[in-house]
N, C-alpha and C positions, 0 to 999 in steps of 0.2 A: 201835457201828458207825460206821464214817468215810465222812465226808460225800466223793465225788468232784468234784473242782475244777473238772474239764474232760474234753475226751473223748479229749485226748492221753495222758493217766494210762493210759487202755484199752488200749493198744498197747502190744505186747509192745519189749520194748529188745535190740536184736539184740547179741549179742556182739561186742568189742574185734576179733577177725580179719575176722569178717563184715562190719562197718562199714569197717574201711581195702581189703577188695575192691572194695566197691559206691563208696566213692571213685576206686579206680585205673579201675574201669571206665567212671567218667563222665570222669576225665581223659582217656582214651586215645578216646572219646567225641568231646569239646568238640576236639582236635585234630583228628581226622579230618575234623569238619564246618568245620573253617575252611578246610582245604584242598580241602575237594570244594565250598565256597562257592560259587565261580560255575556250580557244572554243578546244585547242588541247588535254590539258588534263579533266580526267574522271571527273566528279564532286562527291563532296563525298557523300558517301548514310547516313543517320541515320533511326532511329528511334522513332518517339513520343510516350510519354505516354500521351496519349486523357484522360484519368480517372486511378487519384488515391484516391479511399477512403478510410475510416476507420470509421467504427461504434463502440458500445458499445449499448447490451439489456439487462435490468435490472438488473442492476452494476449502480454502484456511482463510484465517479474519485477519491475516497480516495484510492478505492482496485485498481483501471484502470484508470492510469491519462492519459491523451493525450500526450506521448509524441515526437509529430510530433511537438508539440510546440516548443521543445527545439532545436534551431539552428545547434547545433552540430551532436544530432541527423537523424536529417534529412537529413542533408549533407553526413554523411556518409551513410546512409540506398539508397540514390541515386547515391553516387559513387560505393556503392557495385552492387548494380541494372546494373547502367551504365555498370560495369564492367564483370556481367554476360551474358548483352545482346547483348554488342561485340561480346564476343567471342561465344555465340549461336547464332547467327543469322549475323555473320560475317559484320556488320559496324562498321562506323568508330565513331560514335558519337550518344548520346539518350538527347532528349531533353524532359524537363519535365515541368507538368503547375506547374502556380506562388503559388498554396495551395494547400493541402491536403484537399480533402472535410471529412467534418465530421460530426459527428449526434449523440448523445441518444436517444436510440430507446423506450420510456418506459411503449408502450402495447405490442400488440400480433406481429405487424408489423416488417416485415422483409427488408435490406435496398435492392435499388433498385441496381442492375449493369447495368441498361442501361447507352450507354455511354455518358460523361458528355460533348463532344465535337463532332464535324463535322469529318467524315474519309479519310481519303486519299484513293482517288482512284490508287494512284498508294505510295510505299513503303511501312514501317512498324507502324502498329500501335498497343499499348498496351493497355492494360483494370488492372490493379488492385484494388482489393475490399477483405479490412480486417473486420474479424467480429468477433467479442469478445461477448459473450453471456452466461448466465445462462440457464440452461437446463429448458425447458417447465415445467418440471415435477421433483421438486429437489432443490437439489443446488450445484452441478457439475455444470463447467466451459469449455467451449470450445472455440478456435481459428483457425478460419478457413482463408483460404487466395483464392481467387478464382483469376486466371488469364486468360485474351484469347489476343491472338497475332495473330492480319490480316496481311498479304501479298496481296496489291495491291486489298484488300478489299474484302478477301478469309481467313476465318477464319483456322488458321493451328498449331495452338494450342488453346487446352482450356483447363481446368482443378482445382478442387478444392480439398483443400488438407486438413483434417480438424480433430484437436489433442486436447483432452481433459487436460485442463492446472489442476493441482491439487498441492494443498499446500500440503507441508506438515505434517501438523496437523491443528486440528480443529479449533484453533483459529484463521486464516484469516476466514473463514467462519461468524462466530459469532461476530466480532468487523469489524471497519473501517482501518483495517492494510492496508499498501501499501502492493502489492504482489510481484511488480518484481519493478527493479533497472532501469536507462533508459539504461546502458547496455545490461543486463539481455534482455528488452525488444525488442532490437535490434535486437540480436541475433537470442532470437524466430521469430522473423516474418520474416528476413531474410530465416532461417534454414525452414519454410512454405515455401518462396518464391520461394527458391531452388528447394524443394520438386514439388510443382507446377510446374515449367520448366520444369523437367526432369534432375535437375544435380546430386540432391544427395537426399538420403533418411537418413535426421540425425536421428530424434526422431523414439523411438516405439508407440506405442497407446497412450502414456501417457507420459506427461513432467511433471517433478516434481519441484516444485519452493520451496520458502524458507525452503531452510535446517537452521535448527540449527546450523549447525557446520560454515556456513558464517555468522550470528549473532556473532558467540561469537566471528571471526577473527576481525569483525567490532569494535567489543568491545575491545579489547584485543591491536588494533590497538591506540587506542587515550589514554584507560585504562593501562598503563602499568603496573605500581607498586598495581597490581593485583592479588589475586590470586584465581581460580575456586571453586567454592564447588555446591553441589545441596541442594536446597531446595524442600522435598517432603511433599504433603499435602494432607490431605482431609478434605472438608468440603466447604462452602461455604463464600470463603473469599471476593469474587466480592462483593457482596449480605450484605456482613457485619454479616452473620449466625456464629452461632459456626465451628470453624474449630482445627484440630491442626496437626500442622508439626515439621518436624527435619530437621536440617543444617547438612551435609555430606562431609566431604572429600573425598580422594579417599581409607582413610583407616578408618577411622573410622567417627562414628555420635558425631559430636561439642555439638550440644545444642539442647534439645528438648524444645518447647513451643506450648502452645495452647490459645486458646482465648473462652471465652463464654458472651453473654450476660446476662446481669440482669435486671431482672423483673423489671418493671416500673409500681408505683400504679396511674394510669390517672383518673384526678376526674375531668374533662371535664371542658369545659368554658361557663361560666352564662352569659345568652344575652338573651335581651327581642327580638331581629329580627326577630327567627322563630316565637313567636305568633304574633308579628305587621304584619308581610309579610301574614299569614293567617288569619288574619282581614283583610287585604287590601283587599283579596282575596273574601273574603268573603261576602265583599260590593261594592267593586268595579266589582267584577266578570270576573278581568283581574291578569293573573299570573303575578307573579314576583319572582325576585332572592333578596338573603340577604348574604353578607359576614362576617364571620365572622375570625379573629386574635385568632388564638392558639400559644401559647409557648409552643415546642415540647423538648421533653429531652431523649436523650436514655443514656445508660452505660453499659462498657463491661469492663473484664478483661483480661489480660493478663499475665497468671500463665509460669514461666520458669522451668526448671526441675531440677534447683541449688534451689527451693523454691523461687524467689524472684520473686514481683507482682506487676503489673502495669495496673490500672484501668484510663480508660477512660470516659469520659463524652461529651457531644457533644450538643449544647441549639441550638435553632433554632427559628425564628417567621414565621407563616405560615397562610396563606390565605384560608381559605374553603369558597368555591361559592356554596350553594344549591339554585336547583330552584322546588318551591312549587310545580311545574306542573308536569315536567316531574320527578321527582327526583334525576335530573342528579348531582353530588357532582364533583367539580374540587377543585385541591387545590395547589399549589404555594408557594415557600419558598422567604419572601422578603427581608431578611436580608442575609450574606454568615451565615456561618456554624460557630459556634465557639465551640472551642473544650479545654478541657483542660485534662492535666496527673496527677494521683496520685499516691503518694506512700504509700499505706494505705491512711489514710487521710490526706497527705502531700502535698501538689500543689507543682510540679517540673517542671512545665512546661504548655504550650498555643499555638496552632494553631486556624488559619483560614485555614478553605476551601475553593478554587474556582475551581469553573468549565469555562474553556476557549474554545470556539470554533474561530477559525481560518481560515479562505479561502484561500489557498494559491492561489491568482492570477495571471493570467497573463495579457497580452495586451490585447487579447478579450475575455475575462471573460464575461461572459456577465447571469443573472439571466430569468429565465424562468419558464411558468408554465405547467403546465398537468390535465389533467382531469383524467388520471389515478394514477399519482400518489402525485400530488398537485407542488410545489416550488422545482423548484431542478437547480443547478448551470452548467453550461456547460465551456467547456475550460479552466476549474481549475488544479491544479497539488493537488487538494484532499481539504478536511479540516482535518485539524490537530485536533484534539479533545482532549485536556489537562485536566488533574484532578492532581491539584498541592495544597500541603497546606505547610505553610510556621507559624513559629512556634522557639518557645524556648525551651530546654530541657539543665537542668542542667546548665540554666544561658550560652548555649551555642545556636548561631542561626543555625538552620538547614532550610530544603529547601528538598522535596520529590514532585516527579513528575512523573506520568506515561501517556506517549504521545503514543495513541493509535495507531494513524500513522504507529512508528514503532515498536510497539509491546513491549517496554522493559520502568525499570520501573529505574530511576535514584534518588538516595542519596546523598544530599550533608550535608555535618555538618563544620561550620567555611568555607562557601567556596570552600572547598575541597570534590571531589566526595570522597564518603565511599562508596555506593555499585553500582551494578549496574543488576537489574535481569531481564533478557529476559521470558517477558510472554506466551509464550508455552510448553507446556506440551511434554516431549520427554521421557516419560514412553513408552518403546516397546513393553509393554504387554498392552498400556491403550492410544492406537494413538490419539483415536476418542472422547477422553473429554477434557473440556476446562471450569477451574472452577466448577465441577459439574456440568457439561450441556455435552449432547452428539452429537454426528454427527452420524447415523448410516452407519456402509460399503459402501452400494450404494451412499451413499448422499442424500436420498431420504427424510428421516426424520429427524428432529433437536429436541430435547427434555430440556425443561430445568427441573431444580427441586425445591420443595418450600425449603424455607432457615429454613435449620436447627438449632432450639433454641433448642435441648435437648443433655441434656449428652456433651462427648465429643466425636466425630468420633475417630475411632480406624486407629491405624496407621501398624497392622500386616499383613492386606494383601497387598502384594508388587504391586499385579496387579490391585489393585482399587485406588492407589495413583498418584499423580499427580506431575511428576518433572519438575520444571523450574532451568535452571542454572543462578548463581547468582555470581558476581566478585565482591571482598572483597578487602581494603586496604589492603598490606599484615602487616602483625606480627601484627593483631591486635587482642587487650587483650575480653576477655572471657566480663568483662564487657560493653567495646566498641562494640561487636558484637549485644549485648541484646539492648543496646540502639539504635544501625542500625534496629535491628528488631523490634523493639517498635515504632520508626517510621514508618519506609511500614505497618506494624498493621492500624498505627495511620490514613495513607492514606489509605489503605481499609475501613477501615470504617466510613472515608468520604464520600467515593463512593457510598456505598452501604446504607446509609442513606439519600442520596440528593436524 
């Protein structure tokens, strides 16, 4: 008896004509069904987004750039979108419109979420509206993300989800720093969006943005042959006021220095303008203005705690506009800044100052006005706001720049960066000052202070000082550091004189 192999043996073997039928009839089959394809199978469902916007109220795009601009951006913030609202709302595909609407809101007005398009009466349609704003009352930040999702024209989600963004320290407050990265930014409003649907709840009440500690990876990153230390100060270095501080390792204090100014005896400038301008006046019986050209001169020192001194000087020609009538006085620097270094009375050195503003545009960049708050740019990725002076010391050229943008202040001598110091203040006992100027807890209040010409500020209380971290060429000599700091001096008090 023979063993069966399998259970295919058991079936009968149809005949050679029967076999080429049951073929023709699955060809004429497999045709039919390719052409009645689209009527036999489902058609696919998706989803439109009718409205996506993004505002910005009373913010500038130095701290809040638009970046929906950014191509890469956007692609992915709608494939992540794309890809949440598959899987919530179970189709196969979301189609989206060709731009992101956008706006500067810069009164009291709030943007609208009515929707930007016509609805489906029948499938999905979405609504999102991002809203970035200063607090009515303050200067806390928030982001809010509002979403509503119709079914067949039946509202079945809606929801606003909305997180106070806070820096880390008070200096984005107080300057035109960028605050988030276009990462960074993605992230947030994704991690809203999320929030809004219903998938995740990442943030607590509060998202915290620039840390310190990714600054200095930044730094650290392109800076290699670097090495950390802190610089703590007080006093009013922005302002060009007396200040003094100490350079710090992680084990002990490098160098102490401070700076003060000196007295300047101003014997004013002789011009017969103001009495002509008040004869005119006088017979003619119609006001007018008279300009006058001053040469301004300040000078300050810079005392090291090895005894050695470096004074500065700084000439300038300036414009003052009075007008007879109103008394209003305007004045204007028409020349840059020119500066020079002494050693005692030894010339070792020469800067100029300039001050550079910069638009970083894009394709529709476009300028605009307001009645509330006059000229302001839209669709920008910020202005860069530079304060660079450029300069000799020791028959060697140097190059100092602090790009407000991103907050950190760069040294170059021969070419080569020497320093490189991140301007915020990361004292734990002193979050809320920045330069001498404060933020108070709530954010309610900003204060700043007049600039201090007396004495020198004291450097014993640890909790009134102010630390910025600062990267150093490494193994560099005691007198190489005084000349890195005699520089950044030399551009603060650039600054604080313009």
């Amino acid at each position: 008896m023979k063993m069966v192999r399998n259970f295919q043996s058991l079936a009968p073997t149809p005949s050679e004509p029967k076999r080429k039928n049951i073929q023709r009839l699955i060809t004429v089959f497999l045709c039919v069904m390719s052409i009645l394809h689209p009527v036999l199978t489902f058609a696919q469902s998706e989803a439109r987004v009718t409205t996506f916007k993004h505002s910005i109220r009373w913010l500038n795009e130095s701290n809040f750039p638009n970046y929906f601009l950014l191509t890469n951006v956007r692609d992915s913030i709608d494939t992540s979108i794309q890809r949440d609202l598959v899987g919530l709302l179970k189709v196969d595909k979301v189609l989206f419109p060709d731009k992101i609407e956008y706006q500067i809101i810069t009164g009291f007005g709030k943007p609208k979420k009515s929707p930007s398009g016509a609805l489906s009466s029948a499938g999905y349609d979405v609504e999102i509206n991002s809203f970035i704003t200063r607090a009515t009352s303050g200067y806390a930040v928030y982001w809010s993300v509002n979403v509503v999702i119709r079914k067949d024209g039946i509202t079945i989600i809606e929801k606003e989800v909305k997180h106070e963004i806070e820096y880390s320290n008070a200096s984005a407050y107080m300057t035109s720093m960028r605050w988030l990265s276009p990462p960074e930014f993605q992230a947030i409003f994704m991690g809203l969006f999320r929030e809004a649907i219903g998938l995740e709840n990442k943030y607590a009440e509060k998202i915290i943005v620039g840390r310190i500690e990714e600054k200095e990876k930044e730094i650290q990153s392109w800076f290699l042959e670097s090495s950390r230390f802190m610089m703590k100060k007080r006093g009013s270095l922005l302002q060009a006021g007396n200040f003094a501080a100490q350079l710090e390792n992680e084990k002990d204090t490098i160098i102490r220095f401070s700076y003060k100014n000196k007295p300047e005896l101003r014997l004013g400038t002789i011009s017969y303008k103001p009495i002509l301008a008040d004869l005119f006046t006088g017979i003619i019986g119609l006001g007018t203005e008279y300009t006058i050209k001053e040469k301004e001169r300040k000078r300050g020192t810079i005392q090291f705690s090895d005894g050695k001194n470096l004074t500065i000087e700084l000439n300038w020609i300036e414009e003052v506009t009075t007008s007879n009538t109103t008394g209003e006085v305007k004045s204007r620097i028409t020349v840059p800044l020119v500066g020079q270094i002494f050693n005692d009375t030894t010339g070792i050195g020469n800067f100029i100052y300039e001050k550079i503003s910069t638009i970083l545009s894009s394709e529709v960049t476009k300028e605009k006005f307001s009645w509330v708050s006059g000229p302001y740019t839209e669709n920008s990725f910020g202005t860069a706001m530079i304060h660079r002076i450029r300069g000799k010391l020791h028959d060697k050229p140097f190059v100092a720049e602090y790009n407000e943008l991103f907050g950190f202040v760069e040294v170059k001598t021969e070419n080569q960066t020497f320093a490189c110091l991140i301007f915020q203040n990361c004292n734990p006992e002193n979050k809320q000052s920045f330069d001498n100027s404060k933020l108070s807890k709530n954010k309610r209040i900003m204060s700043g202070t007049t600039v201090n010409n007396l004495g020198t500020p004291s450097l014993e209380n640890e909790a009134k000082l102010e630390w910025y971290p600062i990267f150093i060429k490494k193994n560099s000599t005691s007198a190489e550091l005084e000349t890195g700091l005699g520089i950044l001096v030399c551009l603060f008090f650039g600054i604080g004189n313009m």
